[in-house]
C-alpha positions as a Markdown table, in Angstrom:
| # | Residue | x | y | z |
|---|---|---|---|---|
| 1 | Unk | 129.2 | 131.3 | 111.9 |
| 2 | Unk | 131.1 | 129.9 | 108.9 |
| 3 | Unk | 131.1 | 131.0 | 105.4 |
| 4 | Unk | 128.4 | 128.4 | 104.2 |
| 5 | Unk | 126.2 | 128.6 | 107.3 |
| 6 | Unk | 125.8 | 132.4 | 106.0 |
| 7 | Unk | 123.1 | 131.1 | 103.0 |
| 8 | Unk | 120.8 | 130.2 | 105.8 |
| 9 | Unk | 119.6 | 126.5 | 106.3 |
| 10 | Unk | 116.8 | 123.8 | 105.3 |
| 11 | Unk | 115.0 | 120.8 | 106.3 |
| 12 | Unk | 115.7 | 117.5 | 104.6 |
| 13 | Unk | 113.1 | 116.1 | 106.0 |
| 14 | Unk | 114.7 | 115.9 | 109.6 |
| 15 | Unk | 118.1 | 116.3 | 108.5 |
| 16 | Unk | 119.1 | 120.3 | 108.9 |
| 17 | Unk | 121.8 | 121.5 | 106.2 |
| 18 | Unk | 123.0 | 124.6 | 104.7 |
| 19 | Unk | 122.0 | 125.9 | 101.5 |
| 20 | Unk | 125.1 | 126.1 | 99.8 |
| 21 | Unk | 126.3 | 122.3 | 99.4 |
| 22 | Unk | 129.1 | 120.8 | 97.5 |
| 23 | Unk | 128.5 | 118.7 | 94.5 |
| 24 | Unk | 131.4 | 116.0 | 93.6 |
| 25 | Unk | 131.1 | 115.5 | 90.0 |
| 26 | Unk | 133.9 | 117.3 | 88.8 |
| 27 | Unk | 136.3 | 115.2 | 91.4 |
| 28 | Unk | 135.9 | 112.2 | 88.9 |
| 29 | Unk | 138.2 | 112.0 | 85.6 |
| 30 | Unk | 137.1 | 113.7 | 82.2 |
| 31 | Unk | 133.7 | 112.9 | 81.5 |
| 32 | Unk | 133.0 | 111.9 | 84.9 |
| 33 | Unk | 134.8 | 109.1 | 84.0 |
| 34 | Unk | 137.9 | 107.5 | 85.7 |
| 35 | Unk | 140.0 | 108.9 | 88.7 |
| 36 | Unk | 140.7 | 112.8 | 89.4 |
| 37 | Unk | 143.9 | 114.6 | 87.3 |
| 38 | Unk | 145.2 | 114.8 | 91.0 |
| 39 | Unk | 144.0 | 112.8 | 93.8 |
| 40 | Unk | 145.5 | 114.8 | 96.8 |
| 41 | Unk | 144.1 | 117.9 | 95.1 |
| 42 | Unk | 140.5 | 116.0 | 95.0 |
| 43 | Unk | 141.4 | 115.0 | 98.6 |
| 44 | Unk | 142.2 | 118.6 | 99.7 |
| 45 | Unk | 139.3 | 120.2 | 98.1 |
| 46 | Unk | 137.1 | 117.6 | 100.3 |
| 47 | Unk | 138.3 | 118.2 | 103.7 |
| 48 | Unk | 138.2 | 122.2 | 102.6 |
| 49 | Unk | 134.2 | 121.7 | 102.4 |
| 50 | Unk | 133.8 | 120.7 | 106.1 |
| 51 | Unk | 135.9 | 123.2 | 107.2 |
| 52 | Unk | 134.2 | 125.9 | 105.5 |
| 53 | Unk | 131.0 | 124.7 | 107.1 |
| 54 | Unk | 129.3 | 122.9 | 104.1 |
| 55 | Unk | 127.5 | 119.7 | 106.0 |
| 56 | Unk | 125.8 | 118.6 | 102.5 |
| 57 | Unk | 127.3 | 117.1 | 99.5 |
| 58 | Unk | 125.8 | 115.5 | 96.5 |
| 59 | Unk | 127.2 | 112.1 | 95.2 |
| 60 | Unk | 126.6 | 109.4 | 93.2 |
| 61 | Unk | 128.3 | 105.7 | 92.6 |
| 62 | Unk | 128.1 | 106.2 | 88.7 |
| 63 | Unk | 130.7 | 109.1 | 88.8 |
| 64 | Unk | 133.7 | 107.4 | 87.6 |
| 65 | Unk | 131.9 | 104.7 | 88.5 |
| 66 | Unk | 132.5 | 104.4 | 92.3 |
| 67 | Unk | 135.4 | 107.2 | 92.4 |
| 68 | Unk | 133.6 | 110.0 | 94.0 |
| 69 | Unk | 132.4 | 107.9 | 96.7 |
| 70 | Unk | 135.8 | 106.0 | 97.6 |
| 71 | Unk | 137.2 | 109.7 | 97.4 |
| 72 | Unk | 134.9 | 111.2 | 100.1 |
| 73 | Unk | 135.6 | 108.2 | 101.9 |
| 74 | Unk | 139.2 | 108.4 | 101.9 |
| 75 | Unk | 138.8 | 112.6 | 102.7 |
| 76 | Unk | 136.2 | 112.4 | 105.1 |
| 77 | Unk | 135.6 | 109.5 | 107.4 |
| 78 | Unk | 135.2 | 109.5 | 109.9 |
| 79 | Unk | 132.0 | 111.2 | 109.0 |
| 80 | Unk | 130.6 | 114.9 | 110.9 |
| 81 | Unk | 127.8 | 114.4 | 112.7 |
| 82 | Unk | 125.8 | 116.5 | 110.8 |
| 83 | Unk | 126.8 | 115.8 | 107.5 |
| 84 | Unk | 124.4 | 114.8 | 105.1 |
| 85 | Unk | 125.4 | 112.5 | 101.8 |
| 86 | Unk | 122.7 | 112.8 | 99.1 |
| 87 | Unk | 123.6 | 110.2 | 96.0 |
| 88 | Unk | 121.7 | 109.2 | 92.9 |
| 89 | Unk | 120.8 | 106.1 | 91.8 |
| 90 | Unk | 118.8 | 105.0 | 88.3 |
| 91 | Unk | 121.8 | 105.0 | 86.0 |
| 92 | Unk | 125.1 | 102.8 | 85.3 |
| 93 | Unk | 128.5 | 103.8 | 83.2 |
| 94 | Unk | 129.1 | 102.1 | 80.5 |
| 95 | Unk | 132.8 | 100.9 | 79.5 |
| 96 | Unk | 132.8 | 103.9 | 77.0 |
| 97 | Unk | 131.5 | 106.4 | 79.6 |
| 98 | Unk | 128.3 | 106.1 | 78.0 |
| 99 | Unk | 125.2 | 106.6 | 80.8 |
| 100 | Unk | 122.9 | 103.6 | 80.7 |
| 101 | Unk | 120.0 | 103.3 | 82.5 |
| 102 | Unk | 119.4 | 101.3 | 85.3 |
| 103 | Unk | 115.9 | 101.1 | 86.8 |
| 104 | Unk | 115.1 | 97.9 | 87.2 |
| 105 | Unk | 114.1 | 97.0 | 90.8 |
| 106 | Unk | 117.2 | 94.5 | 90.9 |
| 107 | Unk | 119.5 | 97.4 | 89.8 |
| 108 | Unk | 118.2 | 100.3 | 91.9 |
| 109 | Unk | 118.9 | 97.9 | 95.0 |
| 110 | Unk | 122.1 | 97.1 | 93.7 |
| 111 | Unk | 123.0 | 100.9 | 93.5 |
| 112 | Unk | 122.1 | 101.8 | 97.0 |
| 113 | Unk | 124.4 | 98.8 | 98.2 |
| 114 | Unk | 127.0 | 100.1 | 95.7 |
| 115 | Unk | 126.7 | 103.7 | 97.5 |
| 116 | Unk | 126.8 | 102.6 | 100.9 |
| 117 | Unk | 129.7 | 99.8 | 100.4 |
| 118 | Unk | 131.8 | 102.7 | 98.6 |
| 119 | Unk | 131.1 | 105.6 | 101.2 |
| 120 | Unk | 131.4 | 103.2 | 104.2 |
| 121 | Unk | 128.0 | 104.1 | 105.3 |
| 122 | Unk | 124.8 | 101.5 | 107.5 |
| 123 | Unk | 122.2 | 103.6 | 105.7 |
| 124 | Unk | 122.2 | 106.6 | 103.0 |
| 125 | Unk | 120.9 | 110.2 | 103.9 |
| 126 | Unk | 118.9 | 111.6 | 100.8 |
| 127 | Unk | 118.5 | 109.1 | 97.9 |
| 128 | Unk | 117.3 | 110.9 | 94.3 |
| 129 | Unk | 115.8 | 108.5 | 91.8 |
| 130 | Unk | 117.6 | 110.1 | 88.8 |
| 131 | Unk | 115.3 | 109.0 | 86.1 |
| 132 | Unk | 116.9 | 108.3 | 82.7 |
| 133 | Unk | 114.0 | 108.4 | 80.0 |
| 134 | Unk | 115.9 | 110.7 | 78.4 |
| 135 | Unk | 119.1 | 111.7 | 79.9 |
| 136 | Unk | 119.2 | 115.0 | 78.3 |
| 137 | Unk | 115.9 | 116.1 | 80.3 |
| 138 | Unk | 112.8 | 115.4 | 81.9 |
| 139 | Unk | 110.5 | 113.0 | 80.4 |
| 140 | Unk | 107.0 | 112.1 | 81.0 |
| 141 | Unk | 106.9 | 108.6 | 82.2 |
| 142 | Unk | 105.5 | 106.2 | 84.5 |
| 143 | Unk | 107.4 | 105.5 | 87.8 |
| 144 | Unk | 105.4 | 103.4 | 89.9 |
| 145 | Unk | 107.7 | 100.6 | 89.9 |
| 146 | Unk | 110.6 | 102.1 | 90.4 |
| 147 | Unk | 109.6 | 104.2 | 93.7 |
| 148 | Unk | 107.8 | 101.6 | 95.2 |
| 149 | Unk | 111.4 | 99.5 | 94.9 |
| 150 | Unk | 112.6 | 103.0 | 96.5 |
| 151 | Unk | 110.0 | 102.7 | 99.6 |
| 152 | Unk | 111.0 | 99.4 | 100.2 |
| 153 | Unk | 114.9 | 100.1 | 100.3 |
| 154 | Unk | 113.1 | 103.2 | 102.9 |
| 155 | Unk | 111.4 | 100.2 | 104.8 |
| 156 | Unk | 114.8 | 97.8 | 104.7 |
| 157 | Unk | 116.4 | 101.0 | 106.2 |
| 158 | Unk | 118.9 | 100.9 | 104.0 |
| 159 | Unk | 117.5 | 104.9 | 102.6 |
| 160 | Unk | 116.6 | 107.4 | 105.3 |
| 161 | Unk | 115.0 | 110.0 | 102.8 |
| 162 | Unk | 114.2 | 109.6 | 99.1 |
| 163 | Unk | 114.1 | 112.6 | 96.2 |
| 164 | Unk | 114.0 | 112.5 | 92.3 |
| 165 | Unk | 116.0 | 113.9 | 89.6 |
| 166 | Unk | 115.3 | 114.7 | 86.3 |
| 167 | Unk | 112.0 | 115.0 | 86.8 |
| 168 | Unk | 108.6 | 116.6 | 85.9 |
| 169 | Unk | 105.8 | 117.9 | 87.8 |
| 170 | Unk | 103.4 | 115.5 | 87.6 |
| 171 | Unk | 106.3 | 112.3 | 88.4 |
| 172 | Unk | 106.6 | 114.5 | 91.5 |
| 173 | Unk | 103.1 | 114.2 | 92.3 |
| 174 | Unk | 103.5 | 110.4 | 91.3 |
| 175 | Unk | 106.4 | 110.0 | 93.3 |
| 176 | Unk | 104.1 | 112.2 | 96.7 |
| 177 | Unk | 101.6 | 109.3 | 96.1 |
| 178 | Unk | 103.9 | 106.5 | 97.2 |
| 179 | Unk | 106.4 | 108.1 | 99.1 |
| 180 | Unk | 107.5 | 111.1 | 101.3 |
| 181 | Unk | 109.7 | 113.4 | 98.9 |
| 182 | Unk | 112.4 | 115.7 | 100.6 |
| 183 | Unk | 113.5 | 117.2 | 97.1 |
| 184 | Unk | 113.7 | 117.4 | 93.5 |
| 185 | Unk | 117.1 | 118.0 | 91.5 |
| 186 | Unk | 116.5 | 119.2 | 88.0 |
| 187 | Unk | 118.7 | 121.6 | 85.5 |
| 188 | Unk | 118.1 | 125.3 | 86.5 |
| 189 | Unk | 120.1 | 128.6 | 86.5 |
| 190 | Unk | 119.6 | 132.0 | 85.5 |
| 191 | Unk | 119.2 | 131.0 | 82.0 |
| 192 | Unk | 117.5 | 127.6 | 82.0 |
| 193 | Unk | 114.2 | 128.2 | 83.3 |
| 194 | Unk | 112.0 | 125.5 | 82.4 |
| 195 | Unk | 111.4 | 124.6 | 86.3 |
| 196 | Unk | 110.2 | 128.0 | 87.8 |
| 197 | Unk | 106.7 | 127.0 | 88.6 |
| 198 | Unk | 107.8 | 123.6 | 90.1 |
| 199 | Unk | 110.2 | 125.6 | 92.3 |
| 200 | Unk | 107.4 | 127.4 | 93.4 |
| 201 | Unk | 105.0 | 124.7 | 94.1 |
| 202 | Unk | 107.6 | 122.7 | 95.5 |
| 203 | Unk | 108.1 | 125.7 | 98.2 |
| 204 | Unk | 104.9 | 125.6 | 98.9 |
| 205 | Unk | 104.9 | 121.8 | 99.4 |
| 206 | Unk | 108.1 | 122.2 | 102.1 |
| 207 | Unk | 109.7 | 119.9 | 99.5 |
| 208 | Unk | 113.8 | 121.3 | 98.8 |
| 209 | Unk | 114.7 | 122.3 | 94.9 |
| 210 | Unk | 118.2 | 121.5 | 94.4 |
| 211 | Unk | 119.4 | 122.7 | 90.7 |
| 212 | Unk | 122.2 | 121.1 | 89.2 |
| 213 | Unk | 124.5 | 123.0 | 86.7 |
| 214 | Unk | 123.9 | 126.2 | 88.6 |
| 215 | Unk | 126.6 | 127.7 | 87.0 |
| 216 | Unk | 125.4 | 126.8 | 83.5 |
| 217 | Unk | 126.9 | 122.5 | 83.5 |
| 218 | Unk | 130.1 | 122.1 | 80.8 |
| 219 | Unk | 129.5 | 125.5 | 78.7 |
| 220 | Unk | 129.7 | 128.1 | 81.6 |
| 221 | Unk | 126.8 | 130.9 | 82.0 |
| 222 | Unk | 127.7 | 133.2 | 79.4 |
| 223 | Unk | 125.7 | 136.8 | 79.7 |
| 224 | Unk | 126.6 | 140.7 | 79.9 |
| 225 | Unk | 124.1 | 141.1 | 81.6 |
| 226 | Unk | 125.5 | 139.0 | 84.6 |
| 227 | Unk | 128.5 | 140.5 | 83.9 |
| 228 | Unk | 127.6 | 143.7 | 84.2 |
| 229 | Unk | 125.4 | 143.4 | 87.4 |
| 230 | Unk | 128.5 | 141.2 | 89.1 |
| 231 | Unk | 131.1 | 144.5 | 88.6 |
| 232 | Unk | 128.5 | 146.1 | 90.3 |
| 233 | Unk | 127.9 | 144.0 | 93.2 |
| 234 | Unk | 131.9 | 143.4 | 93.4 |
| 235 | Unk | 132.1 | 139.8 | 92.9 |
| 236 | Unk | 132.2 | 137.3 | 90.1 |
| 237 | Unk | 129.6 | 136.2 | 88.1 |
| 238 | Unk | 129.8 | 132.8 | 89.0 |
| 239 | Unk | 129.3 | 134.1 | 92.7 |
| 240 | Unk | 126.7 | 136.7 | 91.4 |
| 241 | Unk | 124.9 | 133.4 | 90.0 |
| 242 | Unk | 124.4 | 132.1 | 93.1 |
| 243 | Unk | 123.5 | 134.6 | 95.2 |
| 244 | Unk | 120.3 | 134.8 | 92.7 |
| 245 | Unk | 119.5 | 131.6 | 93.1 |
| 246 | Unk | 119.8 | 131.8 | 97.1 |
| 247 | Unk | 117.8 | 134.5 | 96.7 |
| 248 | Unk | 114.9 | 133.4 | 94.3 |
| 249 | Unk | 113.4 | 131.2 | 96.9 |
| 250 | Unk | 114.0 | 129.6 | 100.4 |
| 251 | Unk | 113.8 | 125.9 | 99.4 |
| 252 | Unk | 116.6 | 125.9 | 97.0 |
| 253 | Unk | 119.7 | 124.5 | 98.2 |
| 254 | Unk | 123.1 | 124.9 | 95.9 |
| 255 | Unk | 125.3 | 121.7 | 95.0 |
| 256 | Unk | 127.9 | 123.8 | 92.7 |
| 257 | Unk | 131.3 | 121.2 | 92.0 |
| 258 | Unk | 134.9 | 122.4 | 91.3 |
| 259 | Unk | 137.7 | 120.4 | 91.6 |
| 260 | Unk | 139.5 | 123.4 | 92.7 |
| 261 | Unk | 139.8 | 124.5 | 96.7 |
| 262 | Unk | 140.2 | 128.5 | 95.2 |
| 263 | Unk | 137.3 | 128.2 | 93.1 |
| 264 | Unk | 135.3 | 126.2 | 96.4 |
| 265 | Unk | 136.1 | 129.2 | 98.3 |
| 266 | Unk | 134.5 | 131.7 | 95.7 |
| 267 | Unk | 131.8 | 129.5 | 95.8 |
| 268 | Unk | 131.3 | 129.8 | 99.1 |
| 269 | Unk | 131.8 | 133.5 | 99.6 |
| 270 | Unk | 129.0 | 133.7 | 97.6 |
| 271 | Unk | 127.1 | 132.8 | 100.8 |
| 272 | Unk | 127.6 | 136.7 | 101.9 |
| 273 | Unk | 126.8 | 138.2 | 99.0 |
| 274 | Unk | 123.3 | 140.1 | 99.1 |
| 275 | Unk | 121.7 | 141.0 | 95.5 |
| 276 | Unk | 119.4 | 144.4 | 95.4 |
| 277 | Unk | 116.1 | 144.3 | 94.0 |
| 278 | Unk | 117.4 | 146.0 | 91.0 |
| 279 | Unk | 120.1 | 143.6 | 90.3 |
| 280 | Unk | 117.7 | 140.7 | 91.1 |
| 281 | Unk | 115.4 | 142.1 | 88.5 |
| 282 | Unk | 117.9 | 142.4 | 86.2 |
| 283 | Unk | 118.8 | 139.2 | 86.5 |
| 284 | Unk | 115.7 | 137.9 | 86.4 |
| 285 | Unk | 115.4 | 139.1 | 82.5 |
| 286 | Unk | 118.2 | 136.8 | 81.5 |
| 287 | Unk | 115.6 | 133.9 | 81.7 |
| 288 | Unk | 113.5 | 135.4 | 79.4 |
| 289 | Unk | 115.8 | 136.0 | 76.2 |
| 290 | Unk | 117.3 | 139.6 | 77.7 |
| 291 | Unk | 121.0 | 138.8 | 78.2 |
């Protein structure tokens, strides 16, 4: 068993993958903008993910634009088997690293080529509609449009599965009504909390909850409370972050980034680590104000 496969496994619809994931943001330049600092080292910390027995990295043709996919390229093909390759569509870069939106039927098409030109790929795993009514969070909004234009890229099979981002509760249940949904990334963590009823109902649904920022996005988790419970538990509180949201509930699978292979490695030891009730609970309060 490798380090990754140790955080059990989920169904994408009938793609199998591990719950702790790799997500390539942080490969791209400052920003997400531009190519890496160091290329070999974005190269190195690639090929580490396979061996450490991740099969499921998150992607997406607007980081850099296009260097995250020409970099798992470069690292990784020819592809596993069983790796999956989840990107996001909905949004474009502007030439000041600005993040436009880009919903239009014409452009969502256009993205999925983008993708699969970039990654070298016939047809992409896991699509999420990353829906940009406000960039900064989810926002009420009708969608009908833009997920039929994502069941007809299904039908074209040029999208094997399709998921949303940024999204609420009742554009999920939108999103159900034209389409089969395999999961639903939104910000969560131990401290950003907003989604813990659609985690819940989206359990219930069989439908995966992948959080982005797990680790708290570009201002790290900061709590003594983590802290505290992580000198405990002997490990980091970065790992210790994890392993809570492993733990919280089955259908949530973990995308954390680094650009680092050390820090990837934490990361992935944080597969092993088991939280006591107590800690959990602990935890748990740091959600509610209690850090």
């Amino acid at each position: 068993m490798t380090q990754a496969q140790q955080a059990g496994s989920y169904q994408l619809g009938d793609l199998k993958v591990n719950r702790l994931g790799y997500g390539t943001m942080q490969l791209a330049g400052p920003h997400v903008f531009g190519p890496p600092q160091n290329r070999q080292q974005a190269i190195a910390v690639l090929k580490e993910t396979v061996e450490l027995g991740i099969n499921h990295l998150d992607t997406s043709d607007f980081y850099g634009p296009h260097v995250t996919n020409q970099l798992i390229r470069e690292a990784l093909q020819p592809y596993r088997d069983d790796l999956v390759i989840a990107t996001k569509i909905g949004a474009r870069r502007g030439a000041d690293a600005s993040w436009i939106p880009a919903m239009s039927p014409a452009e969502l098409e256009a993205a999925v080529h983008d993708n699969l030109r970039n990654l070298g790929r016939d047809v992409m795993d896991v699509v999420n509609l990353r829906l940009m009514f406000d960039a900064m969070g989810p926002v009420e909004g009708d969608i009908e449009e833009a997920m039929t234009t994502m069941a007809e890229l299904q039908r074209k099979g040029l999208v094997r599965h399709i998921g949303l981002s940024n999204a609420t509760a009742r554009q999920v249940e939108q999103a159900r009504g034209i389409a089969d949904i395999v999961c639903v990334q939104n910000q969560y963590n131990l401290a950003h909390r907003d989604d813990d009823a659609l985690v819940a109902q989206m359990a219930q649904a069989g439908i995966a909850y992948v959080p982005f920022f797990p680790l708290g996005g570009f201002s790290r988790l900061q709590s003594s409370t983590l802290e505290r419970v992580a000198a405990e538990c002997g490990a980091t509180p970065l790992q210790t972050a994890l392993a809570w949201l492993l733990q919280r509930s089955p259908n949530i699978l973990l995308i954390p980034g680094t650009s680092s292979v050390a820090h990837l490695r934490q990361n992935v030891a944080a597969a092993g680590l088991t939280l006591s009730p107590q800690a959990v609970a602990e935890l748990d309060r740091i959600g509610v104000g209690a850090a």
